[in-house]
C-alpha positions as CSV (number, residue, x, y, z in Angstrom):
1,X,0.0,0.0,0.0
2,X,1.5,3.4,-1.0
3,X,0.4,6.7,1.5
4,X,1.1,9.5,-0.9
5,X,1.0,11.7,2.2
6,X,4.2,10.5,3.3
7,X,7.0,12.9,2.9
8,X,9.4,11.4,0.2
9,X,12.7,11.8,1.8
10,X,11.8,8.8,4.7
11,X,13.8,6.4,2.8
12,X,16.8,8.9,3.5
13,X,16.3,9.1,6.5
14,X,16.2,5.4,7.7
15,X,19.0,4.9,5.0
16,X,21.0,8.0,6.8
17,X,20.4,6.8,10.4
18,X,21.3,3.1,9.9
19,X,24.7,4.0,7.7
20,X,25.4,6.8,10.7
21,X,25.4,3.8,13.3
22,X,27.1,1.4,11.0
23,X,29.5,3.3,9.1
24,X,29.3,6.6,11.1
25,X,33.5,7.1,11.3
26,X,33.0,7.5,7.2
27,X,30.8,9.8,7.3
28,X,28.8,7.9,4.6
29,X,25.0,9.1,6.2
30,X,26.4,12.7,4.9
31,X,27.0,11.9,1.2
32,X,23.6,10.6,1.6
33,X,22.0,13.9,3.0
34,X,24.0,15.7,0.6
35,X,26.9,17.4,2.8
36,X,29.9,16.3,1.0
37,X,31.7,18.9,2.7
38,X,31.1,17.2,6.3
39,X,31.5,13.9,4.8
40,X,34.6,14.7,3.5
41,X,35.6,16.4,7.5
42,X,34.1,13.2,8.9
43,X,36.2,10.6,6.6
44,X,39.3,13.0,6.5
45,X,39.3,13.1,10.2
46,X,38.9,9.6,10.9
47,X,41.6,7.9,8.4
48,X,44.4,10.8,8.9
49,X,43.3,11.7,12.5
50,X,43.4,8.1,13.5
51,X,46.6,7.1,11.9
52,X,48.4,10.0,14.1
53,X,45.8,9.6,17.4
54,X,46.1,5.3,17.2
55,X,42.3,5.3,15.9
56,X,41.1,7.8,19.3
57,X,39.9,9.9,16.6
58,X,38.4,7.4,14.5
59,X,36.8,6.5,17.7
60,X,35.5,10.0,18.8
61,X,33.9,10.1,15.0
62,X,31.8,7.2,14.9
63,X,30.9,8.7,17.6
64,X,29.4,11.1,16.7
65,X,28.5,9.3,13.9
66,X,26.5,6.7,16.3
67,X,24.7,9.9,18.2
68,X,23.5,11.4,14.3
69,X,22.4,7.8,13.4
70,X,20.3,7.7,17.0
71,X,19.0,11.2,16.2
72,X,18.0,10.6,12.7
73,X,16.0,8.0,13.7
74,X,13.9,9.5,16.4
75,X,13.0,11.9,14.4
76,X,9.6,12.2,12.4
77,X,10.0,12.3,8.9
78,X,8.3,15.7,9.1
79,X,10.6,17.5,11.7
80,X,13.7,15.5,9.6
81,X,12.8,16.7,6.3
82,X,12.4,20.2,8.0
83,X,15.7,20.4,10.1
84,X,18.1,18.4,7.3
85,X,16.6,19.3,4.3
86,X,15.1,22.9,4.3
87,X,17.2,24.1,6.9
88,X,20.2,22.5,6.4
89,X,21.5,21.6,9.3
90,X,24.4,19.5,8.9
91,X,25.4,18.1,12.6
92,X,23.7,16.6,15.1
C-alpha cells in the first residue's frame, strides 16, 4: 500500500540513520543527506586523525556518527525533512 501523504525523503532518513550507526566514522550518512563537505571532514578526520591519534579519533567520530544515526531516527519524517533538508543543518 503506497500513503502519498508520506514525505518522500523517509527512505533517506532510515538509509541515513542506519549507515550513521554502521559506518558513522565515514561519514557515509552525509554523502547521503547531501553534505559532501562534512562527509569529507568526517572521513578525513577519521583515516588521517586516526593514523596519528592510534584510531582515538576514529573513535571520537563514529561517535558522533553513532549519536546522528540515533538522532535521525527518532526523528519524524516531518521534523527531519524540515531540520536536514530545508534548513540544512548538517550536525547533530
Amino acid at each position: 500500500m503506497n500513503d502519498s501523504s508520506a514525505p518522500p525523503s523517509e527512505s533517506k532518513r532510515i538509509l541515513a540513520g542506519v549507515l550513521a550507526i554502521v559506518l558513522g566514522s565515514l561519514g557515509i550518512h552525509k554523502f547521503v543527506l547531501g553534505y559532501t563537505l562534512e562527509g569529507v571532514i568526517m572521513l578525513v578526520v577519521s583515516i588521517v586523525g586516526g593514523i596519528f591519534t592510534c584510531g582515538i579519533a576514529t573513535s571520537c567520530v563514529g561517535l558522533i556518527g553513532l549519536i546522528e544515526g540515533i538522532v535521525y531516527l527518532t526523528k519524524s519524517d516531518a521534523e527531519f525533512v524540515a531540520r536536514y533538508q530545508q534548513q540544512k543543518h548538517a550536525w547533530f
